[in-house]
C-alpha positions as CSV (number, residue, x, y, z in Angstrom):
1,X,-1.9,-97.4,14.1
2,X,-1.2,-95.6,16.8
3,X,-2.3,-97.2,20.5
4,X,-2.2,-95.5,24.0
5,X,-3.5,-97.0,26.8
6,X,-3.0,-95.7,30.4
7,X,-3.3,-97.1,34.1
8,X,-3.7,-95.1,37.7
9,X,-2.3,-96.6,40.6
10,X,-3.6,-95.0,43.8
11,X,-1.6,-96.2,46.7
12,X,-0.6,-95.2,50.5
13,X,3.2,-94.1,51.1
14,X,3.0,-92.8,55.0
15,X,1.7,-90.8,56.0
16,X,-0.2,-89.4,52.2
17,X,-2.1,-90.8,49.1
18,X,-0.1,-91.5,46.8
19,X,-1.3,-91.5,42.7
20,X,1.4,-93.2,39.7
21,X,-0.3,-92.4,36.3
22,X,1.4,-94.8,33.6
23,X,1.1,-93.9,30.0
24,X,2.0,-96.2,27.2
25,X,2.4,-95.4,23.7
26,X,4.1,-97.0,20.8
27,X,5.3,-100.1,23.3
28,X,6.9,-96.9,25.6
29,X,6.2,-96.0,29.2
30,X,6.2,-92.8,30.8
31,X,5.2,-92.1,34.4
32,X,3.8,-89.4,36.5
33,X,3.3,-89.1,40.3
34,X,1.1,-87.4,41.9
35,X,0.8,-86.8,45.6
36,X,-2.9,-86.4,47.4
37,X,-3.5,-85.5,50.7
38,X,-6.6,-87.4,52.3
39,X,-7.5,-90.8,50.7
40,X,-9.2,-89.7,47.7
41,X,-12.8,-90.9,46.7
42,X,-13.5,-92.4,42.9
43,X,-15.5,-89.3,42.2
44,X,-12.8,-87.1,43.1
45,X,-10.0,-88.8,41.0
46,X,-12.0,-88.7,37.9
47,X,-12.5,-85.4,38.4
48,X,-8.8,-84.7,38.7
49,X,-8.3,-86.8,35.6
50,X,-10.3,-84.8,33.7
51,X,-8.8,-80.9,34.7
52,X,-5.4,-81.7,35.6
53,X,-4.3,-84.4,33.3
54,X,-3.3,-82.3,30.6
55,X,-0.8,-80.5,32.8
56,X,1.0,-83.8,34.7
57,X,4.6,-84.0,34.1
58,X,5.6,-87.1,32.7
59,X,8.9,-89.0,32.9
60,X,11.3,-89.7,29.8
61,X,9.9,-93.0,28.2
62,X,11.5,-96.1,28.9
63,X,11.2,-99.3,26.4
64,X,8.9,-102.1,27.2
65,X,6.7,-105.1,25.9
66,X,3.1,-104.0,25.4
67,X,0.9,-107.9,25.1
68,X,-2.2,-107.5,23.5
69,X,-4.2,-109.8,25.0
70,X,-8.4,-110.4,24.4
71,X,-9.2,-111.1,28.5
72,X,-12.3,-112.8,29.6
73,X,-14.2,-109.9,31.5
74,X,-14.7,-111.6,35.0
75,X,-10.7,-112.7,34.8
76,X,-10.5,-108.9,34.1
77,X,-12.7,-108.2,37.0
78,X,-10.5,-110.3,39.1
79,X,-7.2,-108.5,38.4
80,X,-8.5,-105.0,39.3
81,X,-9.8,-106.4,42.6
82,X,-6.3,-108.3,43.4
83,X,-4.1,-104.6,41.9
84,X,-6.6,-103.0,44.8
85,X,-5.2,-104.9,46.7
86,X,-1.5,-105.2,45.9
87,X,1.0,-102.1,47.4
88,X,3.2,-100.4,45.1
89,X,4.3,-99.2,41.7
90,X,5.4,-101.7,38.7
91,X,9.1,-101.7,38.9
92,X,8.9,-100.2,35.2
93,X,6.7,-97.6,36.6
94,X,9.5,-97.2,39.8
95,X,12.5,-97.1,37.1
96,X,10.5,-94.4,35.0
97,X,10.0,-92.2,38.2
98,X,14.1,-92.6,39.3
99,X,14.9,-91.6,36.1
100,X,12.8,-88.8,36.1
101,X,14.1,-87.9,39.6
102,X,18.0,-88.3,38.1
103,X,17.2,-85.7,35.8
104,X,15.9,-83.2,38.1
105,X,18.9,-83.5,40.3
106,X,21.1,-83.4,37.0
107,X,19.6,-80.1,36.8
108,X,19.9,-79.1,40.0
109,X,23.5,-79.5,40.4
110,X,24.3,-77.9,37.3
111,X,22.0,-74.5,38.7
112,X,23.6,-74.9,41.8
113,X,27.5,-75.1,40.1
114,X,26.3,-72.0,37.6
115,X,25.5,-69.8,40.6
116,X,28.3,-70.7,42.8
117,X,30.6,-70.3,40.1
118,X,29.1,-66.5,39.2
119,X,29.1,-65.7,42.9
120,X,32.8,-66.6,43.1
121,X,33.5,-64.5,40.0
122,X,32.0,-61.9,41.7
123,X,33.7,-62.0,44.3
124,X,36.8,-61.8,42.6
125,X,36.6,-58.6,40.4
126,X,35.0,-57.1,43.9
127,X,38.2,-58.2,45.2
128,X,40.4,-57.1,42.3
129,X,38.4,-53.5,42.0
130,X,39.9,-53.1,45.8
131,X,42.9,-53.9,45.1
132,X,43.1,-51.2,42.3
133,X,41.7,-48.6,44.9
134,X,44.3,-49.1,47.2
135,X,47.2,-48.5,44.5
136,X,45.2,-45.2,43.3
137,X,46.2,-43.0,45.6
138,X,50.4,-43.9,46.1
């Protein structure tokens, strides 16, 4: 059977809101971050969850251990109030993020090499087509 469960972390990073959705699915994690401006209201994050959620960009899944647990409901109770409380991401949720964040700047690089090496090239035959101007005319 197939079981997906999923947790929002809505926390302050200076000087904006800052929103970690963590996905698991078949005992793997993905993450997605999501940046709000003003402290956002309970009204307004459901609201996001519901039109934008679709369209997050998750991080490659990382391996972990999914417990399934049957909770008391006021022990329940008492571990949302305390994760209010708490600051900052679970340090599978910060290792899904970096990896994500690796990847991008894999990319990056590899756009950035691509161009510099085709504006070189470039360069070069522009250089070489002068040359061959020069020696037209002797």
């Amino acid at each position: 059977m197939n079981k997906v469960s999923g947790k929002l972390t809505v926390y302050f990073e200076a000087p904006f809101w800052v929103g970690v959705f963590e996905r698991i699915e078949d005992g793997k994690l993905s993450v997605a971050k999501v940046t709000f401006g003003a402290e956002p209201k309970d009204f307004e994050l459901q609201e996001y969850i519901q039109k934008c959620y679709s369209a997050l960009k998750f991080s490659p899944v990382v391996e972990t251990v999914v417990k399934e647990l049957k909770r008391n409901p006021k022990r329940m109770q008492r571990e949302a109030k305390r994760q209010m409380q708490e600051t900052g991401v679970g340090t599978k949720a910060q290792q899904a993020l970096k990896l994500q964040q690796e990847q991008d700047k894999q990319k990056r690089k590899v756009r950035s090499r691509e161009k510099k090496e085709a504006e070189e090239l470039r360069k070069f035959e522009l250089k070489q087509q002068k040359k061959r101007e020069k020696h037209k005319g002797h």
